[in-house]
FIBA-326124 format. One line per 3 residues: number of its first residue (from 1); for each residue x negated, y negated, z of C-alpha. Coordinates in steps of 0.05 Angstrom, whole numbers, plus 5000, padded with zeros to 4 digits. Layout:
% FIBA-326124
NUM> X Y Z; ...
//
This chain:
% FIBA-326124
1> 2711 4448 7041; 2759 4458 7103; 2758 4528 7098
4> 2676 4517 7104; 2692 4467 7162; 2737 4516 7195
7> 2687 4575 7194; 2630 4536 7217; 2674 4512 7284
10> 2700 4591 7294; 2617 4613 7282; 2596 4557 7338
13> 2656 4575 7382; 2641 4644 7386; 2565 4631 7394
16> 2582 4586 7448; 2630 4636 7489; 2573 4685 7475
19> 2523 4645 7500; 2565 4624 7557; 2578 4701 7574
22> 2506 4718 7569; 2484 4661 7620; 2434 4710 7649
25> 2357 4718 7644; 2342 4652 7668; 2284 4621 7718
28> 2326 4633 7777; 2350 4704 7754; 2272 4728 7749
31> 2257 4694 7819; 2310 4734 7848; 2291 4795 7812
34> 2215 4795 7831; 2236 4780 7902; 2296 4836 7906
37> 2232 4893 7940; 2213 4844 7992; 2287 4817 8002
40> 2311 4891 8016; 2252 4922 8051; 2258 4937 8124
43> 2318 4929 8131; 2354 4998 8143; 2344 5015 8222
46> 2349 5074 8252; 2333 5113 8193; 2279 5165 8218
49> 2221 5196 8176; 2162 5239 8189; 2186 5282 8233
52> 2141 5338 8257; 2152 5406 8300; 2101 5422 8354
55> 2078 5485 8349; 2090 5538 8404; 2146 5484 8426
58> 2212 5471 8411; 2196 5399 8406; 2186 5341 8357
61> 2172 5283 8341; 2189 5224 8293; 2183 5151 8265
64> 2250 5117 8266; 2259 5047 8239; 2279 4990 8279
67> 2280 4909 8266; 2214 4888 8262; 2175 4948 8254
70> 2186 5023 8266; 2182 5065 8338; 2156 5132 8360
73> 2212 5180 8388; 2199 5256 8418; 2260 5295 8422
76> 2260 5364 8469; 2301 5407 8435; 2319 5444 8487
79> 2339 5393 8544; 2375 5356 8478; 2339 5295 8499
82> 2306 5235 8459; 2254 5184 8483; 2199 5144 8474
85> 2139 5186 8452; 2095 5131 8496; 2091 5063 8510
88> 2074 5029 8455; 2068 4961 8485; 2007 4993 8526
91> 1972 5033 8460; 1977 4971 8425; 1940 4930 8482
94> 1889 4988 8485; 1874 4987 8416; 1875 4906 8405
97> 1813 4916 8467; 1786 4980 8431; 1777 4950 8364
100> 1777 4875 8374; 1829 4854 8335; 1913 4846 8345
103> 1956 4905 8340; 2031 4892 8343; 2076 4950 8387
106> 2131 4941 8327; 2075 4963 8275; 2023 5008 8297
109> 2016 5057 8239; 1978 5122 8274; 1955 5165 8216
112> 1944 5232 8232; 1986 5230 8285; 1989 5280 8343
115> 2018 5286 8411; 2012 5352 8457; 2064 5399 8477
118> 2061 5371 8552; 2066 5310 8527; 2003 5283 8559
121> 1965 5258 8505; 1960 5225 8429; 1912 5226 8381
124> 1915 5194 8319; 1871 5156 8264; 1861 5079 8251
127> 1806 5053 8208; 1769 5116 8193; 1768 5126 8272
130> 1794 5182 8306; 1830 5162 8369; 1854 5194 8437
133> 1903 5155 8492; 1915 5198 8554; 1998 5182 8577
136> 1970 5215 8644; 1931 5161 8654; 1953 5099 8693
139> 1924 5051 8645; 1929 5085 8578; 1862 5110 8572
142> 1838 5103 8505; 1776 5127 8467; 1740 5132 8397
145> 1726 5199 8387; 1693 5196 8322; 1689 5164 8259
148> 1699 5200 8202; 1711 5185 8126; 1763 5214 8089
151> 1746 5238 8011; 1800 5220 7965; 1807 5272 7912
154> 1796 5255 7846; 1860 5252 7809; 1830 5236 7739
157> 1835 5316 7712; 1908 5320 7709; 1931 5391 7734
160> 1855 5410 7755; 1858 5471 7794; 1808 5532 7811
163> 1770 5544 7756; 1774 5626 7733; 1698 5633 7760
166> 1701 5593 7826; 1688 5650 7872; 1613 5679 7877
169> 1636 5740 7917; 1683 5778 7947; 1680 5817 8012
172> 1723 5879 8034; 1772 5883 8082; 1732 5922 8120
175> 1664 5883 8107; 1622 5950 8083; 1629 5918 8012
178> 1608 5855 7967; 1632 5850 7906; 1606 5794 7846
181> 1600 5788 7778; 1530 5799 7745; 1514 5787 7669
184> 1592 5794 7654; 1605 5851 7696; 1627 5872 7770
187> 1581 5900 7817; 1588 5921 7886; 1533 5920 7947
190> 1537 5967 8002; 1528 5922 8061; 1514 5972 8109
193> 1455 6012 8061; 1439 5948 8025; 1450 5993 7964
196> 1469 5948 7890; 1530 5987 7841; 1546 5966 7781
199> 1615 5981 7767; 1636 5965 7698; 1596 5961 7633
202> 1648 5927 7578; 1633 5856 7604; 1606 5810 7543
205> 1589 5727 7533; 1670 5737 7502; 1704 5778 7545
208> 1684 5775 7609; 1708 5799 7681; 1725 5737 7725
211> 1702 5742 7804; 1772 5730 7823; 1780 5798 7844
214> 1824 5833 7893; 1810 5891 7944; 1857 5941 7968
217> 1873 5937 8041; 1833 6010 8052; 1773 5978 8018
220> 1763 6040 7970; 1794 5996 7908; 1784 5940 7872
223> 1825 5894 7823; 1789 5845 7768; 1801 5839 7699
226> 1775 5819 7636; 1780 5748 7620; 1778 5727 7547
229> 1771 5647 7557; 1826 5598 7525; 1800 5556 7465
232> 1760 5501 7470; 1814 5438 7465; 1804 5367 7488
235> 1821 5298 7489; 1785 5238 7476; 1802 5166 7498
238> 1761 5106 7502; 1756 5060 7560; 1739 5002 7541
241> 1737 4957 7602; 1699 4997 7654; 1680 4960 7714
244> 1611 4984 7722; 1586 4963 7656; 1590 4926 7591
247> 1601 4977 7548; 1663 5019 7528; 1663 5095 7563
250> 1673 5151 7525; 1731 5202 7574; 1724 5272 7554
253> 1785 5323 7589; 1794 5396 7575; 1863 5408 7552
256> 1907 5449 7520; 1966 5430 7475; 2025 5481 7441
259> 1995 5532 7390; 1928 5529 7425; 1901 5598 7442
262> 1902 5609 7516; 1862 5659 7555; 1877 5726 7563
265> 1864 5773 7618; 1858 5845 7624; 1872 5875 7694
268> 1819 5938 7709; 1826 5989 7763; 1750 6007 7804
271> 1756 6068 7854; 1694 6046 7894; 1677 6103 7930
274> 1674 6144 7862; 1640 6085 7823; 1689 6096 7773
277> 1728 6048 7722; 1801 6065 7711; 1814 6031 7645
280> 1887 6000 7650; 1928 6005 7585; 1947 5935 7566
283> 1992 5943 7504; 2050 5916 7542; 2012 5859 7556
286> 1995 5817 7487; 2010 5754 7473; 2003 5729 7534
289> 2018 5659 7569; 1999 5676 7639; 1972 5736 7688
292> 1972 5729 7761; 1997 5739 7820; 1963 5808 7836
295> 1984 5837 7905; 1965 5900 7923; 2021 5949 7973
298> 2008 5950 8043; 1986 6032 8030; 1933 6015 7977
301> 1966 6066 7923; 1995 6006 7878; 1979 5940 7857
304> 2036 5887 7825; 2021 5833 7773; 2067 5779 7732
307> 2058 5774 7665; 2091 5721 7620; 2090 5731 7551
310> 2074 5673 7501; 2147 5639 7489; 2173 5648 7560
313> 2222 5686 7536; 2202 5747 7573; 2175 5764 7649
316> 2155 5821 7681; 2135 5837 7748; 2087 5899 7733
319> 2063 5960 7785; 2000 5992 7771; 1985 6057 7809
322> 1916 6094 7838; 1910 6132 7780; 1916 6074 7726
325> 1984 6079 7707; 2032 6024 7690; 2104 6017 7694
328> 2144 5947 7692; 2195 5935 7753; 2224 5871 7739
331> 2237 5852 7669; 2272 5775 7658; 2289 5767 7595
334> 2325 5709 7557; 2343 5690 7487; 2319 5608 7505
337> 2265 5600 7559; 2258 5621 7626; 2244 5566 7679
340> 2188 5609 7712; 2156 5539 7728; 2221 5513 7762
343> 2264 5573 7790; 2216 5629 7797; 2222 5660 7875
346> 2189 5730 7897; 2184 5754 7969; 2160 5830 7974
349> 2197 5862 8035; 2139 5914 8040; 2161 5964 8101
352> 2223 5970 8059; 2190 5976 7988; 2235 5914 7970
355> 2232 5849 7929; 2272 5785 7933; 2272 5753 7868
358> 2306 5692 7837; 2343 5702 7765; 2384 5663 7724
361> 2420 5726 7692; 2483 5717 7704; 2490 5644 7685
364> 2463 5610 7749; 2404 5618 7793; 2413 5666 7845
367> 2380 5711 7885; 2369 5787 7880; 2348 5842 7928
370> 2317 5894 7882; 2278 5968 7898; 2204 5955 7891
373> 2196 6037 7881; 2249 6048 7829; 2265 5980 7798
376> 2326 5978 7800; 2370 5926 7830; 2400 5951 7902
379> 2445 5883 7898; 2455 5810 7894; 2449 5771 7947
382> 2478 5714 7929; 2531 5699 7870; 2574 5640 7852
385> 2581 5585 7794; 2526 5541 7840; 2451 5550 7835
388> 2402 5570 7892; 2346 5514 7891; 2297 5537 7936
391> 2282 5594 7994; 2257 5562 8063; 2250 5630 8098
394> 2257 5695 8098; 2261 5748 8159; 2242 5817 8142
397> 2264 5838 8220; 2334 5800 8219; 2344 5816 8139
400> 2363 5740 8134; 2353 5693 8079; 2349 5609 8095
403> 2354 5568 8029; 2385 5513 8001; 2436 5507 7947
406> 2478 5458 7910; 2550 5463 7873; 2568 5503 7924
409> 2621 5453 7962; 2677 5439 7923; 2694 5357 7912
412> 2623 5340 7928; 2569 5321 7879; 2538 5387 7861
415> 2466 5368 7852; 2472 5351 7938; 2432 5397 7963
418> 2464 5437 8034; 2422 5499 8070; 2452 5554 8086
421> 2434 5628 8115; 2449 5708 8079; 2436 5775 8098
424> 2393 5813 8053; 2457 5849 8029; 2498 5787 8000
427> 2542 5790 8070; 2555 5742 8120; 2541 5673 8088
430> 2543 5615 8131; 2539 5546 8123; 2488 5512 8156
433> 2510 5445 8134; 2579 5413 8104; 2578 5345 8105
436> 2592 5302 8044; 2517 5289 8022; 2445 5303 8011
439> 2407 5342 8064; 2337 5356 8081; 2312 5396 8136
442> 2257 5408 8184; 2255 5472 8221; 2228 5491 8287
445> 2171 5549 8277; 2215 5600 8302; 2267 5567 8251
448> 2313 5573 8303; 2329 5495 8304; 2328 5455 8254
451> 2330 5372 8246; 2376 5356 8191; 2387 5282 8157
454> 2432 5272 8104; 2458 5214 8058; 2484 5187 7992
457> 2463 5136 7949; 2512 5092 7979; 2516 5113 8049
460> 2457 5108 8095; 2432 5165 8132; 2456 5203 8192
463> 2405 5250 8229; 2423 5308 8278; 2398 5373 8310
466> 2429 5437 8293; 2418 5510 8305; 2403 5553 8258
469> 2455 5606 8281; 2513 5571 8248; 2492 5500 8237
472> 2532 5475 8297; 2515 5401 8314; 2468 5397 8369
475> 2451 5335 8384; 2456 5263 8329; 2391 5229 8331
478> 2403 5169 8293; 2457 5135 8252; 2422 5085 8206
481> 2447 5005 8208; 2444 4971 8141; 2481 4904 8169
484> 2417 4867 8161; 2410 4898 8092; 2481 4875 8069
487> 2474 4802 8089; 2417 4801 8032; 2468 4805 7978
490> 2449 4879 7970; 2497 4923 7929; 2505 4994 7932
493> 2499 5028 7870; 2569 5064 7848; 2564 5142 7823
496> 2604 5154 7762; 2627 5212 7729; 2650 5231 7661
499> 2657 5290 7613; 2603 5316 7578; 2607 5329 7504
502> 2650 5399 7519; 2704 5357 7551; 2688 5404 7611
505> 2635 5389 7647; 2618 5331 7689; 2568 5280 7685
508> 2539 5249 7743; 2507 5180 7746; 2495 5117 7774
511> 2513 5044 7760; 2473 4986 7785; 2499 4908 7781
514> 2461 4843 7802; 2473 4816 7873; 2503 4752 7840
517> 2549 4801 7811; 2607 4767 7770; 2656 4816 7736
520> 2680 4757 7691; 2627 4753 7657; 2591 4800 7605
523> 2533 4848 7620; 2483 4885 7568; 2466 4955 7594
526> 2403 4974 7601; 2386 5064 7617; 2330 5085 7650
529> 2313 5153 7626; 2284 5219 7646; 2310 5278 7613
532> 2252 5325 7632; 2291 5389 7627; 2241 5414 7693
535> 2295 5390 7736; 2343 5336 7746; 2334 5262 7765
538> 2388 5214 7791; 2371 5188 7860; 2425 5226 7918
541> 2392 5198 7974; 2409 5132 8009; 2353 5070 7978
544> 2360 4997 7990; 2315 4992 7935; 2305 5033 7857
547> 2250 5020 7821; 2257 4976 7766; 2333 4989 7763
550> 2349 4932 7812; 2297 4882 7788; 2324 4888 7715
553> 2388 4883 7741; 2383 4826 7773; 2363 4788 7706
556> 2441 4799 7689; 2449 4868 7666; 2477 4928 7684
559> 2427 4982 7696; 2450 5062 7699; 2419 5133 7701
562> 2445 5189 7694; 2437 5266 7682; 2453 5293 7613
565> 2458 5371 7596; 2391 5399 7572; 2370 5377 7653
568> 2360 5433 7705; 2400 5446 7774; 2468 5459 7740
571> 2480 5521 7698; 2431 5556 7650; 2487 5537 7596
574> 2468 5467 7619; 2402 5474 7614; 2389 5514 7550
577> 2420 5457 7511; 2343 5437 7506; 2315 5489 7478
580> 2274 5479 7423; 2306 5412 7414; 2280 5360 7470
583> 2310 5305 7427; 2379 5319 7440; 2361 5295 7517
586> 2421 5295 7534; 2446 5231 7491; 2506 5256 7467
589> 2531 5260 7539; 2502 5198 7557; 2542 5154 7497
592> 2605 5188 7523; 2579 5172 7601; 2562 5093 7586
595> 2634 5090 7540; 2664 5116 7592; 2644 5068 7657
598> 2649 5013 7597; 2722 5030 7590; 2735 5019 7665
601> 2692 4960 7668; 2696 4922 7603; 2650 4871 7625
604> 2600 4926 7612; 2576 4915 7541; 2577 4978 7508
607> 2553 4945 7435; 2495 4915 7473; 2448 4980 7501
610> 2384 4984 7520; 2337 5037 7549; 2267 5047 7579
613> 2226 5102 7610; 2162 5135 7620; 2119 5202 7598
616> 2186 5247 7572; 2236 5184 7588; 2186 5149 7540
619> 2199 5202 7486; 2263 5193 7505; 2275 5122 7500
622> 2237 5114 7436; 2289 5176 7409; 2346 5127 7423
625> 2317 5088 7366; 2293 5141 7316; 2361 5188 7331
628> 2406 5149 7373; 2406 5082 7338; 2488 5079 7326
631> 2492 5061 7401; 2428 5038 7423; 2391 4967 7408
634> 2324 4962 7453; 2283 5009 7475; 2220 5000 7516
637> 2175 5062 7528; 2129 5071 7561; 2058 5127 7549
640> 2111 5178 7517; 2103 5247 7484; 2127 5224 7418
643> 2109 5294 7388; 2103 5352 7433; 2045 5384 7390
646> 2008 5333 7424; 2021 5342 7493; 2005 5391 7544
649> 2012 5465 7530; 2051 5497 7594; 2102 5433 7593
652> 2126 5430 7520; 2121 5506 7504; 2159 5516 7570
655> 2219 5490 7530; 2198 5487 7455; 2180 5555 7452
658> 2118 5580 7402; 2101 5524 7346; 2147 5523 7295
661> 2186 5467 7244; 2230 5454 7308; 2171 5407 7339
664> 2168 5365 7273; 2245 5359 7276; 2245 5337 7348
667> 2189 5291 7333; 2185 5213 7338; 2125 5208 7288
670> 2154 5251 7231; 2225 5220 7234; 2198 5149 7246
673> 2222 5126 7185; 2297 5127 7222; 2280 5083 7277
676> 2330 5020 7278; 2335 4964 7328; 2276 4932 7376
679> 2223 4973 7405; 2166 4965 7451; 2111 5016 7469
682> 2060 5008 7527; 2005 5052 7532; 1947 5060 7587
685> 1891 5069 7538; 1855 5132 7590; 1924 5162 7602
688> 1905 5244 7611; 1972 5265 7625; 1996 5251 7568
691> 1946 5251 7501; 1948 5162 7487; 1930 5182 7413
694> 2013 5215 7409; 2029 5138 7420; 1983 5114 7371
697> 2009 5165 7317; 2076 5136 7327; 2048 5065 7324
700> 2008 5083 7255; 2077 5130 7230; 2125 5062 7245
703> 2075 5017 7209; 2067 5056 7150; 2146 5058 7145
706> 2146 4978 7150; 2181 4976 7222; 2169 4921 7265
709> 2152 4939 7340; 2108 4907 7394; 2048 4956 7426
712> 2018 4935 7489; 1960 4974 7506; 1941 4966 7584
715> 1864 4969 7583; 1836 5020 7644; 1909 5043 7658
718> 1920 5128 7668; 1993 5152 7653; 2030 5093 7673
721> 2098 5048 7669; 2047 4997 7656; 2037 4970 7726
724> 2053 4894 7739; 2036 4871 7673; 2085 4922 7640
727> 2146 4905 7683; 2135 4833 7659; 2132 4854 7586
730> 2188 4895 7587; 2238 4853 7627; 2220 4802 7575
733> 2232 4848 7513; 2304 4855 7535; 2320 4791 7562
736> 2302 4761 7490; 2332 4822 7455; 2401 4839 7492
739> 2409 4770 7524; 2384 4731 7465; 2359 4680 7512
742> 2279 4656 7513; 2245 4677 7576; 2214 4631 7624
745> 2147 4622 7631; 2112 4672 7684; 2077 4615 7721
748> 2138 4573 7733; 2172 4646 7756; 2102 4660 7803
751> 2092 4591 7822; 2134 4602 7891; 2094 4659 7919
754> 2033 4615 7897; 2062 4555 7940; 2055 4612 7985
757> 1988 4628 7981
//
């Protein structure tokens, strides 16, 4: 009987000291947390965006943040001076007469904005009206010039693009010929004799030529090919509350999922001023996943194309000659994937007979200078464990090379990305920027000058003028002010690193804490996921505010991301770790990541983990239950791929290769039956990104294996987080499940910004 007495006391004890650490999740911790956007906004000065060259000028202009609204500055570039692109006391009085209504000088948001090189007028758009204010002018004058209506295009057909038969017909270079498809074939008109060709004869219903077709700069050839059209695949989803009517709506989309037969084309040679067809041989073209980017040489004797074969384990950049013949020039080939979507570069140096071309052959991406005759590679340009992310310019004259890179400077984080400048030959690198952070650029047209602004996640930007010669500092715009910012209670998140699961490489992430922030006390953590291996996802630049992560926070959490192998922008060793297994995303690294920061900040609760994301972070998130459940608890996810079978074709096979048992072991639906802990899936019910029915297969797969989970199906929604309504369901889910504590009520949380109203 005492030993019953005593155990009862030590259970209530230690439920009391774990309620009392878990005091979080409360009325007053989700009226902070909805109010954290509007607490933090505006409240970085000085912190310029949309900045814009003039053309034929070596001038620009931008928008730079100040208290109580935002200002627009011109900067001559060659003077080194910085003012006032106009009065905007005056435009504001002008356009409060113009359009009868108040305009504030702090807040005039001029879309389409434009100002001359002589600096003597704007124009600009506001309300569907275009707008012109002559600075000349002694009083501002100000006019409508005309009002227009801009067409929004119609995002509902994810990934639309020009359709293989868009084009009716093509004319020469030198305008004596049409040329069209007819009945499945090509035929030419003479538009000087008025005289009709046909030039092939092989066209069918199944195989037909496709009018995108490419001249020769002489005019006396012609490039089309066969096109054998993909299978028929589509989706189906059901909206069921459309605004318009009563009844549900039946959504149709086109598109194409892993296995699915995609087209195939077959490139054909036409001398026109023989009328004859050169039949190309296309045996080293099968299995293909994609034929493109046909260029013809500068002489007219060649023609290039890329071809990627089915697996994306090989690419080849192929030459075609007058005569018909074939001959590959650039052959990438890998044992995993290759990122053609990600990393692929090509610049074609034609007075030389050169290419520039990105590669990941020797471990990292890099750039390579190779002979556009021959083949061969003449040398590589640049070299290094750090990876080349992207090519601004190139100029053939100079034999220079601007592009950015990251990993490059030693001690900094290595996904910062810095610019720098290379000759052709690999020689004289220079730096164009150094400074400990994340740069971004915008070049004068000549690219001689270039505006640079750079930050961290916890330091706010700093923007300057440099040259492009060697990057030397000519002139520091702005130095952003977040005093206003830290009075809120705002905290800047903290980047962590650890080792990866080789004990070698580091990880790089963020951690995010509450504003009430109280290390005595105990805090679940919560990830938010994206493991997409198409590139890499932890915030570098400075923002007062991350989605989702602060808000959560702020219910008493702490909320991290982070970057696990298997993402892209390190090495290819890195990245291959997902291929042909996308559940691995990266969560052995990320155990060892959240152990880590745990171990230096025990009141991070590394028995109490959550996670949430959306479209792969969904997979993702939902894989922390079904393969990760030894160290995660809750999972919310949100409109996932839960089995890439069912998901787009050029994503999934990107990574996963050709169909094989891989996909089912990678699979939420087949391995369902593993899932432990609490889970919550939102869906938009017309999401065309990603097929809703993969969510419903996981819903019907945990249900048949007696799991309990919540669905929340967002009527009308596309691909989605789950908008307002989702952000309340999942801040709920883990407030009940990590803090064990009920939530309140949404209208005593709302009723505030309803006293408001």
């Amino acid at each position: 009987m005492l030993l019953n007495r005593y155990l009862y006391y030590l259970t209530s004890s230690l439920l009391l000291l774990t309620q009392l650490g878990y005091s979080q999740g409360k009325l007053d911790d989700y009226k902070r947390a909805i109010s954290l956007d509007t607490l933090f906004r505006n409240k970085t000065y000085n912190d310029p965006y949309a900045i814009k060259w003039l053309p034929d000028y070596k001038i620009f202009w931008y928008i730079n943040t100040v208290k109580g609204g935002h200002e627009y500055m011109i900067v001559d570039a060659e003077t080194n001076t910085q003012k006032l692109a106009f009065d905007h006391e005056k435009v504001a009085e002008k356009l409060t007469k113009l359009l009868g209504k108040p305009f504030d000088a702090k807040n005039l948001d001029l879309k389409n904005f434009q100002i001359d090189g002589k600096q003597s007028a704007i124009s600009y758009t506001i309300d569907s009206a275009s707008i012109r204010t002559n600075l000349n002018s002694d009083n501002y004058e100000t006019d409508i010039a005309e009002i227009k209506v801009e067409k929004k295009r119609d995002r509902r057909y994810w990934g639309a693009g020009r359709n293989e038969t868009d084009l009716e017909f093509v004319n020469s270079p030198d305008d004596n010929w049409k040329a069209y498809i007819e009945e499945h074939n090509v035929y030419v008109d003479n538009l000087k004799t008025g005289e009709k060709s046909q030039l092939s004869y092989d066209g069918t219903a199944g195989c037909f030529y496709s009018s995108y077709m490419q001249w020769s700069p002489d005019s006396k050839k012609l490039m089309a090919y066969k096109y054998t059209p993909s299978e028929d695949s589509k989706i189906y989803f059901v909206e069921s509350s459309p605004t318009h009517q009563l009844q549900p709506v039946l959504h149709t989309r086109d598109y194409l999922k892993p296995g699915d037969m995609v087209a195939q084309k077959s490139p054909q040679l036409f001398l026109v001023d023989e009328m004859k067809h050169v039949e190309i041989d296309d045996a080293g073209i099968q299995d293909q996943f994609s034929l493109g980017s046909i260029r013809w040489r500068e002489d007219s004797k060649a023609f290039t194309f890329e071809y990627n074969q089915r697996g994306h384990q090989n690419y080849k950049v192929i030459e075609v000659d007058e005569k018909g013949a074939s001959r590959t020039l650039i052959h990438e080939h890998s044992d995993t994937f290759i990122d053609y979507s990600g990393k692929k570069f090509r610049h074609d140096v034609e007075n030389t007979n050169e290419i520039i071309w990105a590669s990941e052959r020797d471990g990292w991406n890099h750039l390579y200078l190779f002979d556009s005759k021959t083949g061969a590679v003449k040398n590589q340009i640049t070299i290094g464990e750090w990876v080349v992310r992207d090519v601004v310019h190139v100029d053939d004259e100079a034999r220079e090379i601007i592009f950015t890179a990251s990993g490059m400077n030693k001690g900094q984080d290595p996904y910062f990305i810095h610019y720098y400048k290379i000759g052709f030959d690999g020689k004289n690198l220079v730096k164009l920027t150094k400074e400990d952070g994340n740069h971004q650029a915008w070049f004068s047209e000549d690219y001689s000058m270039f505006v640079d602004k750079y930050s961290k996640i916890d330091e706010p930007s700093t923007t300057v003028l440099r040259n492009s010669k060697n990057g030397k500092i000519e002139m520091e715009l702005q130095k952003a002010n977040i005093s206003d910012l830290l009075k809120t209670g705002w905290k800047a998140p903290e980047v962590f690193t650890s080792k990866a699961r080789d004990n070698e490489t580091d990880i790089w992430g963020i951690i995010v804490r509450p504003t009430n922030f109280d290390p005595n006390k105990t805090y679940p953590v919560i990830e938010y996921i994206y493991a997409g291996p198409h590139s890499s996802f932890v915030p570098k630049d400075f923002r007062p505010y991350l989605w989702s992560m602060h808000s959560i926070a702020e219910l008493g959490f702490i909320v991290v991301q982070l970057d696990g192998m298997g993402t892209s922008n390190r090495s290819k060793a890195f990245h291959d770790v997902c291929y042909q297994n996308l559940k691995d995303a990266g969560f052995p690294d990320r155990k060892l990541w959240i152990k880590a920061a745990a171990k230096k900040y025990p009141y991070m609760d590394a028995e109490n983990v959550g996670i949430f994301g959306t479209s792969a972070g969904g997979q993702s998130s939902t894989g922390a239950l079904v393969f990760n459940s030894d160290f995660y608890d809750v999972a919310v996810s949100s409109c996932g791929c839960h089995d890439n079978r069912m998901d787009k074709i050029w994503w999934n096979e990107q990574w996963m290769g050709k169909i094989g048992p891989h996909y089912a072991a990678s699979s939420n639906v087949v391995n369902a039956h593993q899932m432990q802990g609490n889970l919550m899936l939102i869906l938009g019910e017309v999401d065309d990104n990603v097929d809703p029915a993969s969510t419903m297969q996981l819903a019907d797969a945990l249900i048949k294996s007696n799991k309990e989970f919540e669905l929340v199906v967002i009527p009308g929604y596309n691909h989605t987080s789950g908008g307002e309504y989702g952000e309340r369901k999942r801040k709920d889910f883990f407030v009940k499940h990590l803090l064990h504590v009920d939530p309140p009520t949404w209208d005593l949380i709302y009723e505030d910004k309803k006293l408001e109203k």
